[in-house]
LOPAMI-683549 format. One record per residue (C-alpha): residue in three letters; chain; x, y, z. Coordinates in nm, 4 decimals. Example, Ala and Ser with C-alpha at 12.3 -4.5 7.8 and 13.67 -1.06 7.14 Angstrom:
REM residues 2
@aa: ALA; ch: A; px: 1.2300; py: -0.4500; pz: 0.7800
@aa: SER; ch: A; px: 1.3670; py: -0.1060; pz: 0.7140
END
This chain:
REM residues 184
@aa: UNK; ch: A; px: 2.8619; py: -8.0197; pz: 12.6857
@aa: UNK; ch: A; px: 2.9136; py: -7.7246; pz: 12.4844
@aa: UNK; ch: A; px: 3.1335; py: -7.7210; pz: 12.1454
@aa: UNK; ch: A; px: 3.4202; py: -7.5496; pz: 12.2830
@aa: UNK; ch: A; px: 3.4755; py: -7.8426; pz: 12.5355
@aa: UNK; ch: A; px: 3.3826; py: -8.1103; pz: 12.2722
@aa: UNK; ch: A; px: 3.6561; py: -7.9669; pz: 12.0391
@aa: UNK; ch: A; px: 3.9236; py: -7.9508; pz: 12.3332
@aa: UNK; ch: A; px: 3.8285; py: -8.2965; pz: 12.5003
@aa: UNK; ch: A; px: 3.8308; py: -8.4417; pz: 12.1102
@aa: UNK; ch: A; px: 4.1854; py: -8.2686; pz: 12.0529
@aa: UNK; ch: A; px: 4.3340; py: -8.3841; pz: 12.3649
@aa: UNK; ch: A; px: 4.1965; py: -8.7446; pz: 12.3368
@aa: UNK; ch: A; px: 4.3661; py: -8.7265; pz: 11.9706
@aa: UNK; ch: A; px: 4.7031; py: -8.5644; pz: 12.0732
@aa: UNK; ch: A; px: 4.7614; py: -8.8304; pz: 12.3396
@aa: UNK; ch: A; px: 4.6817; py: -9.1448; pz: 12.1593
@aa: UNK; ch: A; px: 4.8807; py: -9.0264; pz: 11.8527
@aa: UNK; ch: A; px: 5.1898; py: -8.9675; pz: 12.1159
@aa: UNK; ch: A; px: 5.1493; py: -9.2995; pz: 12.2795
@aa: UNK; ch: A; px: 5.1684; py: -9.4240; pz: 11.9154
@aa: UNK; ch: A; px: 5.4346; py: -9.2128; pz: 11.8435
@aa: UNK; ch: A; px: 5.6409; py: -9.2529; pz: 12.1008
@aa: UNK; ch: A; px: 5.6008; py: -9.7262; pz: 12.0658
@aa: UNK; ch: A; px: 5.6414; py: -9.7260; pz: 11.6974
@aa: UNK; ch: A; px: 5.9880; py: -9.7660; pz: 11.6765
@aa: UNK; ch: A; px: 6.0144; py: -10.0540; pz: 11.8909
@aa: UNK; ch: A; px: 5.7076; py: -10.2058; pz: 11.7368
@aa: UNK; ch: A; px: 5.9082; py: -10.1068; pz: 11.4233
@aa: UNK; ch: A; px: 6.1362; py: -10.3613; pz: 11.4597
@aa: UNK; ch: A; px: 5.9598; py: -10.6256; pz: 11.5440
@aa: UNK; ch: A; px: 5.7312; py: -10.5950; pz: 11.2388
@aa: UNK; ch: A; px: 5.7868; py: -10.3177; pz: 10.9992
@aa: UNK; ch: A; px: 5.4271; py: -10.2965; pz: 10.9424
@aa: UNK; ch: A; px: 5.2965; py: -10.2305; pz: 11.2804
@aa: UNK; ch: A; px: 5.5074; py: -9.9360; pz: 11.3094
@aa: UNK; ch: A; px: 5.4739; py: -9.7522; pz: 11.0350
@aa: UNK; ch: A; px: 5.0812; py: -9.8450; pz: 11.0732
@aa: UNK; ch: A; px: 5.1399; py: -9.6519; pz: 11.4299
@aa: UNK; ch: A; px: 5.3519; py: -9.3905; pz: 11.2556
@aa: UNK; ch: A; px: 5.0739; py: -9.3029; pz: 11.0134
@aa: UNK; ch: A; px: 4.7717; py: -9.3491; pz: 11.2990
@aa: UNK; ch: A; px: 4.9984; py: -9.0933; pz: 11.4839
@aa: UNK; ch: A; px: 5.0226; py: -8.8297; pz: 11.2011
@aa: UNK; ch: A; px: 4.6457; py: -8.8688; pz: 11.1199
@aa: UNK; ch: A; px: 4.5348; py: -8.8479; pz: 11.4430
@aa: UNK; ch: A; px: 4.7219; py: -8.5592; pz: 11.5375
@aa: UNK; ch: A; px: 4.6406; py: -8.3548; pz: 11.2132
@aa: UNK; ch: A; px: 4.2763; py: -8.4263; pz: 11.2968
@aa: UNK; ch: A; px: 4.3423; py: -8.2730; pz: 11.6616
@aa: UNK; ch: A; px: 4.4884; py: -7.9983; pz: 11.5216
@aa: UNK; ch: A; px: 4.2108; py: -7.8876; pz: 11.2603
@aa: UNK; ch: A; px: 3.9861; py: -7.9635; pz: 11.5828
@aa: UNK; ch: A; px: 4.2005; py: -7.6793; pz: 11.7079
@aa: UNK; ch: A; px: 4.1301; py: -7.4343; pz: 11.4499
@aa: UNK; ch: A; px: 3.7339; py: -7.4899; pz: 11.3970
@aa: UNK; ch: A; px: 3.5147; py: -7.7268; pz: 11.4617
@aa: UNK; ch: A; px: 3.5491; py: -7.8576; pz: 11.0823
@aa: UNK; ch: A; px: 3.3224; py: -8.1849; pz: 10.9983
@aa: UNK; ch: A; px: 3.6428; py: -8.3415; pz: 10.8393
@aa: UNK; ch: A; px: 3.8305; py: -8.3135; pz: 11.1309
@aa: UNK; ch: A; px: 3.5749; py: -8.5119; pz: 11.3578
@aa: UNK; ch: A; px: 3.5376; py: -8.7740; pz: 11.0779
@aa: UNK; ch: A; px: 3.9039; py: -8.8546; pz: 11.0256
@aa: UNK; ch: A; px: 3.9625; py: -8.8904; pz: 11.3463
@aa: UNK; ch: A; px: 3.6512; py: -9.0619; pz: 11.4374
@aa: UNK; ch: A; px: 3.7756; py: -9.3022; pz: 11.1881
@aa: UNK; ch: A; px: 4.1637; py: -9.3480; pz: 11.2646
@aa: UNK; ch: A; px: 4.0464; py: -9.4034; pz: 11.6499
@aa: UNK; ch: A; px: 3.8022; py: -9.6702; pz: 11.5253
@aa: UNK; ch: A; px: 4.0618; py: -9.8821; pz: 11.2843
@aa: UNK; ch: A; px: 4.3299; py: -9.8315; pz: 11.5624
@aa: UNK; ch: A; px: 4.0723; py: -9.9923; pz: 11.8305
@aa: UNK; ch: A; px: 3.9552; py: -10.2515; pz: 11.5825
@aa: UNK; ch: A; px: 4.3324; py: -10.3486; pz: 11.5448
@aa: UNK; ch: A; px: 4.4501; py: -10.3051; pz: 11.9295
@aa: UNK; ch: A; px: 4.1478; py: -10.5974; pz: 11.9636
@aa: UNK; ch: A; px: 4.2520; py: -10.8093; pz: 11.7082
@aa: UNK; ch: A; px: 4.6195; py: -10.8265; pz: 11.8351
@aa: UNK; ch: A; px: 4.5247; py: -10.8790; pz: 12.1673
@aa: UNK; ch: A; px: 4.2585; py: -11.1523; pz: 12.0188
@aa: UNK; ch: A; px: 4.2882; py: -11.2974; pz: 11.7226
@aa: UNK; ch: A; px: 4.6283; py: -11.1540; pz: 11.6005
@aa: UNK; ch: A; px: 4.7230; py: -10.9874; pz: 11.3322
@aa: UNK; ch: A; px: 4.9337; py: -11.0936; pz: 10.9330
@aa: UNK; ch: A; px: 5.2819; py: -11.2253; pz: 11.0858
@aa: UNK; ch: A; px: 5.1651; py: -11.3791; pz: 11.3549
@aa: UNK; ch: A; px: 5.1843; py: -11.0617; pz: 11.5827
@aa: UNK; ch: A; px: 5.0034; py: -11.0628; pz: 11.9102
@aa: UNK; ch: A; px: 5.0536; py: -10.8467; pz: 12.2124
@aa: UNK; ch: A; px: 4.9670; py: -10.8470; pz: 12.5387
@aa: UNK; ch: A; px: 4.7500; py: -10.5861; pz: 12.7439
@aa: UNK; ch: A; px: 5.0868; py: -10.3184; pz: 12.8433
@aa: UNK; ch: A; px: 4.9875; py: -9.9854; pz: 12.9842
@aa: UNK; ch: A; px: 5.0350; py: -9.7883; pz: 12.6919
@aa: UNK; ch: A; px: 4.7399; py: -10.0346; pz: 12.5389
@aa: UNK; ch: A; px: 4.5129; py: -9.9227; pz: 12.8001
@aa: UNK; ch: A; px: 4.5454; py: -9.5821; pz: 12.7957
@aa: UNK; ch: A; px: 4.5697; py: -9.5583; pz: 12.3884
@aa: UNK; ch: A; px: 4.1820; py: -9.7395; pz: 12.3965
@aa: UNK; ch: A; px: 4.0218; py: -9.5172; pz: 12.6692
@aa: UNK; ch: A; px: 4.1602; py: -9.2048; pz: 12.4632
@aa: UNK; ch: A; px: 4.0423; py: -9.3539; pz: 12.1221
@aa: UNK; ch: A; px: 3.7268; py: -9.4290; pz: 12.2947
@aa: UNK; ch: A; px: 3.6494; py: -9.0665; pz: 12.4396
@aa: UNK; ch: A; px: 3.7321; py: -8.9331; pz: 12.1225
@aa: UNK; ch: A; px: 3.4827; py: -9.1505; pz: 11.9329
@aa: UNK; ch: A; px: 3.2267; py: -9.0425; pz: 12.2585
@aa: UNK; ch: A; px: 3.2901; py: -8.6935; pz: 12.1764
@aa: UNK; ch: A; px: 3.2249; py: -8.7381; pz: 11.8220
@aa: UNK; ch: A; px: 2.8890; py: -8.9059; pz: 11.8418
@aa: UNK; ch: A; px: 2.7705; py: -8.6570; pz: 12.0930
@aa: UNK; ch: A; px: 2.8787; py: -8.3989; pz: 11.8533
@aa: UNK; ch: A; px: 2.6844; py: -8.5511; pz: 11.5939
@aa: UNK; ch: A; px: 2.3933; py: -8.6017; pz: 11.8292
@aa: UNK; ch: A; px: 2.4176; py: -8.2583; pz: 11.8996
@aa: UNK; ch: A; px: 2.4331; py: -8.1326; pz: 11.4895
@aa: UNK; ch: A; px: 2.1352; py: -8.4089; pz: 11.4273
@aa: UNK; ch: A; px: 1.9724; py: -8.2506; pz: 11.6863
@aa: UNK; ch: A; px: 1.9546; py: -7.8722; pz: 11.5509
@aa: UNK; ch: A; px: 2.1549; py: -7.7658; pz: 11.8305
@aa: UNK; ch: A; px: 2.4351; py: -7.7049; pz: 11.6537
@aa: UNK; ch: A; px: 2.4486; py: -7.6271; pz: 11.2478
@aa: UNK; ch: A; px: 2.6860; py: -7.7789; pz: 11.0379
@aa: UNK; ch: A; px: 2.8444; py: -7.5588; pz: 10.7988
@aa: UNK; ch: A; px: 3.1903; py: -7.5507; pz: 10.6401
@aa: UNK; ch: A; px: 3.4352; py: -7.2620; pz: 10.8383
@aa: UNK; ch: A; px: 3.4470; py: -7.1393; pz: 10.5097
@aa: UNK; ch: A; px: 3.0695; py: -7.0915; pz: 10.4253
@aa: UNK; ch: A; px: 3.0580; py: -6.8958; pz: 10.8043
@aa: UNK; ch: A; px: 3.3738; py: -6.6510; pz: 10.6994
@aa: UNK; ch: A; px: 3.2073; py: -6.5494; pz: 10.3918
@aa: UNK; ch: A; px: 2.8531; py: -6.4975; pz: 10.5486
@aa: UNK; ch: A; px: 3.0299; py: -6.3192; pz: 10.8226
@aa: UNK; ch: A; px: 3.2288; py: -6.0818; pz: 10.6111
@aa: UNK; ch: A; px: 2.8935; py: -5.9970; pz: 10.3893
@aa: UNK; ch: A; px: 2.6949; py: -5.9557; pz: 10.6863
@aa: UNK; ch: A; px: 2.9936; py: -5.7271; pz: 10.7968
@aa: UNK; ch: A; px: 3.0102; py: -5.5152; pz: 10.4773
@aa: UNK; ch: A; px: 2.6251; py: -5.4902; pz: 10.4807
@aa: UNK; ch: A; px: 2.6242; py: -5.3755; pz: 10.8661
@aa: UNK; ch: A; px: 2.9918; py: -5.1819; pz: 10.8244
@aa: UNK; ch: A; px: 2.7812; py: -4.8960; pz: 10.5658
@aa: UNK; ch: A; px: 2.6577; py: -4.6257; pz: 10.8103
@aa: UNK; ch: A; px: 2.4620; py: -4.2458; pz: 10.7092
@aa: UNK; ch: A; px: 2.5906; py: -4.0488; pz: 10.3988
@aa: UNK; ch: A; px: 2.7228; py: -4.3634; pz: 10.2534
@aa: UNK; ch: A; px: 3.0571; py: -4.3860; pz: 10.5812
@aa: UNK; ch: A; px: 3.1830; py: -4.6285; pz: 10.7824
@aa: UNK; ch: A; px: 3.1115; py: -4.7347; pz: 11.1176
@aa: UNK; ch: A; px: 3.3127; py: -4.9490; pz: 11.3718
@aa: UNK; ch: A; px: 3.0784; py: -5.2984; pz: 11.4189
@aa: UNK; ch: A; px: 3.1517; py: -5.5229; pz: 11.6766
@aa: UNK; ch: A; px: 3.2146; py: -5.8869; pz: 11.6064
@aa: UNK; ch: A; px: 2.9518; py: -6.0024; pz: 11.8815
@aa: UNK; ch: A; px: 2.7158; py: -5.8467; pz: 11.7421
@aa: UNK; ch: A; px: 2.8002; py: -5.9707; pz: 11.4080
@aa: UNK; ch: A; px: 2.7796; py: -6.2669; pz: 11.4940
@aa: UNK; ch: A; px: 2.4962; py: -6.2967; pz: 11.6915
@aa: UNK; ch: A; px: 2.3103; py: -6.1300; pz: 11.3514
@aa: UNK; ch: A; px: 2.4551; py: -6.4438; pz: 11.1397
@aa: UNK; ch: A; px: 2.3802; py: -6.6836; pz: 11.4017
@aa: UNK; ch: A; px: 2.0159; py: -6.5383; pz: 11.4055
@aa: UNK; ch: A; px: 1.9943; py: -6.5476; pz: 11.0511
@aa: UNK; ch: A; px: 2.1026; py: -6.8660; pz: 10.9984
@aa: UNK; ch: A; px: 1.8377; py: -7.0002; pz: 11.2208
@aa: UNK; ch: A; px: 2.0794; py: -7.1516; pz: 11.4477
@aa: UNK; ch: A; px: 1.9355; py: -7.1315; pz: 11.8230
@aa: UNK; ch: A; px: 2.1584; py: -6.9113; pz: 12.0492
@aa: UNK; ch: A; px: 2.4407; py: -7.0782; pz: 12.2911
@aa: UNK; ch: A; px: 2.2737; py: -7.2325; pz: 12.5692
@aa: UNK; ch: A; px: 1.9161; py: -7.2560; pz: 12.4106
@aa: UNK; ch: A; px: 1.8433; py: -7.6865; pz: 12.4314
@aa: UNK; ch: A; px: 1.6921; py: -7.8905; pz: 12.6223
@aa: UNK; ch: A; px: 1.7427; py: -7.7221; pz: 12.9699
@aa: UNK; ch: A; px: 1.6749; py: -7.3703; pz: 12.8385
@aa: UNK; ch: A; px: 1.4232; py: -7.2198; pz: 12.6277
@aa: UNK; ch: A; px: 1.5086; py: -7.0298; pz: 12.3077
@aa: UNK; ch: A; px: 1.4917; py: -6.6783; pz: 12.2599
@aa: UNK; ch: A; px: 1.0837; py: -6.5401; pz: 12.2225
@aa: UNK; ch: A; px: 0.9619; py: -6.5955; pz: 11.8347
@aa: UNK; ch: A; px: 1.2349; py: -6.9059; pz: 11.7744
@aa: UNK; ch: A; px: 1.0753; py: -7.1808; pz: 11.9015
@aa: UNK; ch: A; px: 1.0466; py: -7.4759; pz: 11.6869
END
């Protein structure tokens, strides 16, 4: 799965769990205060990390929601388990059900993203770090003959940064070679 896909699959699994929670906090509101502004809170989180999943694939993102989506699993368990402080427990309700299988393929799209980072497939920089490589490399490129300026294209900038980076090109894992001279 490439990184555009994990990134989209991540932000919709985030979006619709924090809407579920969203849209059942005020009821759950007023049967315990706590639960509801606990779902308020998982909502916001959740849907800030989908949204900076939206923008770049930013490490923070994947973490903070990777998190949320495990504490509001660990707590959809306990209250259909154990319970939780005030004696709340709940039964298994649709919304339940659906809110787990999209916490869960968000945390399955983080840990393949990881796998794929751990892996060298993928380099983990800050969005930052790229822009400022990308602009240098574009000011370096941008100076043509007699000291002028000539129009670069952004693939091609890229590419350049993503070659000197050492990160392998799209497509180049397990299934696919890399490019001659970057094997490793």
């Amino acid at each position: 799965m490439t990184r555009d896909y994990l990134r989209l699959l991540g932000f919709l699994a985030a979006f619709g769990s924090a809407l579920i929670h969203a849209a059942i906090a005020p009821e759950h509101y007023q049967e315990l205060p706590y639960i509801g502004v606990a779902f308020v809170l998982g909502a916001a989180f959740l849907l800030a990390a989908g949204l900076w999943l939206l923008l770049a694939d930013w490490p923070e993102a994947w973490h903070l929601g990777a998190l949320v989506c495990a504490g509001m699993i660990i707590a959809l368990l306990a209250s259909r388990t154990v319970g939780l402080p005030g004696g709340y427990r709940e039964g298994w309700e649709p919304e339940a059900w659906w809110s787990l299988a999209l916490e869960l393929v968000f945390v399955g799209c983080y840990f393949a993203r990881l796998r794929e980072v751990r892996a060298g497939r993928w380099k983990e920089v800050h969005p930052d770090e790229d822009a400022a490589a990308f602009q240098a490399l574009a000011d370096e490129r941008g100076a043509g003959a007699a000291g002028g300026r000539r129009r670069v294209q952004p693939g091609q900038l890229a590419l350049e940064l993503t070659r000197r980076q050492g990160v392998p090109p799209a497509g180049a894992g397990r299934d696919r070679p890399a490019a001659p001279g970057r094997e490793g």
